[in-house]
C-alpha positions as CSV (number, residue, x, y, z in Angstrom):
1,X,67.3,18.3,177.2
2,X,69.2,16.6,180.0
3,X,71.7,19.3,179.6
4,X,69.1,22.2,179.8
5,X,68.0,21.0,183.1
6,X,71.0,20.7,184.8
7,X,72.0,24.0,183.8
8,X,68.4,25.1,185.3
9,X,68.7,23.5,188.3
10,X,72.2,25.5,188.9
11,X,70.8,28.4,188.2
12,X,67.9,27.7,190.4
13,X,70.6,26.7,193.4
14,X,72.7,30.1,192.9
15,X,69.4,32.2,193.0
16,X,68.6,29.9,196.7
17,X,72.3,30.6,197.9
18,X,72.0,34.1,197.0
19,X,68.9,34.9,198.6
20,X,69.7,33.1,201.9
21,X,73.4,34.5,202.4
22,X,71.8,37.9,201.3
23,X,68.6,37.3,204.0
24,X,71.4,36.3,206.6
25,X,74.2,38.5,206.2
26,X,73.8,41.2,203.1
27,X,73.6,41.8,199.4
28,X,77.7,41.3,199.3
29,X,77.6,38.1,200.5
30,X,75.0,36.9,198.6
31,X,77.2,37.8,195.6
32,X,80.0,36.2,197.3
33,X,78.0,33.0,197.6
34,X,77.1,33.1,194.0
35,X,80.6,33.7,192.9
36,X,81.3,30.7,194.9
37,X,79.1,28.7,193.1
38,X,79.9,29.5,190.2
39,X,84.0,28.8,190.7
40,X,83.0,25.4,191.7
41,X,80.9,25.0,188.9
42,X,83.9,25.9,186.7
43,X,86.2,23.9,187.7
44,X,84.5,20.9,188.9
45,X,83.1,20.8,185.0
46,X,86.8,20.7,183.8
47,X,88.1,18.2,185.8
48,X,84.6,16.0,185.1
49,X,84.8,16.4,181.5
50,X,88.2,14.9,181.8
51,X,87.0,12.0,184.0
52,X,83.6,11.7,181.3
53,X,86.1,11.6,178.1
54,X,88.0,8.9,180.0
55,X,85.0,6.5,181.3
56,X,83.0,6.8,177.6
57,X,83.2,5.9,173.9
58,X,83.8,8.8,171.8
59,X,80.3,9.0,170.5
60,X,78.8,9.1,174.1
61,X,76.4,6.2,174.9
62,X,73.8,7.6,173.0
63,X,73.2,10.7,170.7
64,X,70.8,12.0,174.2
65,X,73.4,10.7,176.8
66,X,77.3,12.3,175.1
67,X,80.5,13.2,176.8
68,X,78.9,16.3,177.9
69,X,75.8,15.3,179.3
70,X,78.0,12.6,181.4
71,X,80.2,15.2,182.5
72,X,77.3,17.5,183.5
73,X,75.8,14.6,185.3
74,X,78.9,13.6,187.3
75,X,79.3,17.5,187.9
76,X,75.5,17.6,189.5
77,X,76.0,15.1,192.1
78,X,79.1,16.7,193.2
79,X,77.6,20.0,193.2
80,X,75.0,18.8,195.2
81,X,77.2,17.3,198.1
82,X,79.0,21.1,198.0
83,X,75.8,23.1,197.8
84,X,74.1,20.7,201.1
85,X,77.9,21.2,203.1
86,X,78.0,25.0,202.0
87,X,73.9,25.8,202.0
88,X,71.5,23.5,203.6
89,X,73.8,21.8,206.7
90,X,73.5,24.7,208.8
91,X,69.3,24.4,208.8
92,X,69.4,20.1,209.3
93,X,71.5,20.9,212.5
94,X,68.8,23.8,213.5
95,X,66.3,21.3,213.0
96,X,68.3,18.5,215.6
97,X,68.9,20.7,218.7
């Protein structure tokens, strides 16, 4: 389940940086945005599922929280700091000044 709503909540962030780069520039970079995303989605996943089989038992710590949802969780929180830098930084400065 905690899978499933990580995986939502990506999806739910590509649709966001598709629909503001499209609203901003046009439909091409609003692709371009969500092929972005998805890139580092790719290959921050490998290199967490590394770091996941590394920091837990083989099992997972339990049959809810596995490898996979660890490395999905790790991969949410560093998704997050790239989708605020790449998405949301430029309307906290507009806010400032």
């Amino acid at each position: 389940m905690i899978i499933n709503a990580i995986f939502l909540l990506h999806i739910v962030a590509a649709l966001y940086g598709f629909t503001k780069r499209w609203q901003e520039a046009n439909v091409r970079e609003g692709f371009l945005a969500v092929l972005i995303f998805g890139l580092a989605f790719t290959i921050l996943w490998a290199i967490t599922g590394q770091i996941a089989r590394l920091i837990s038992p083989p099992g997972g710590f339990a049959w809810w929280f596995d490898r996979d949802t660890i490395s999905l969780v790790i991969l949410g929180i560093l998704d997050g700091i790239f989708f605020y830098y790449f998405f949301l930084k430029e309307k906290a400065e507009e806010r400032k000044g």
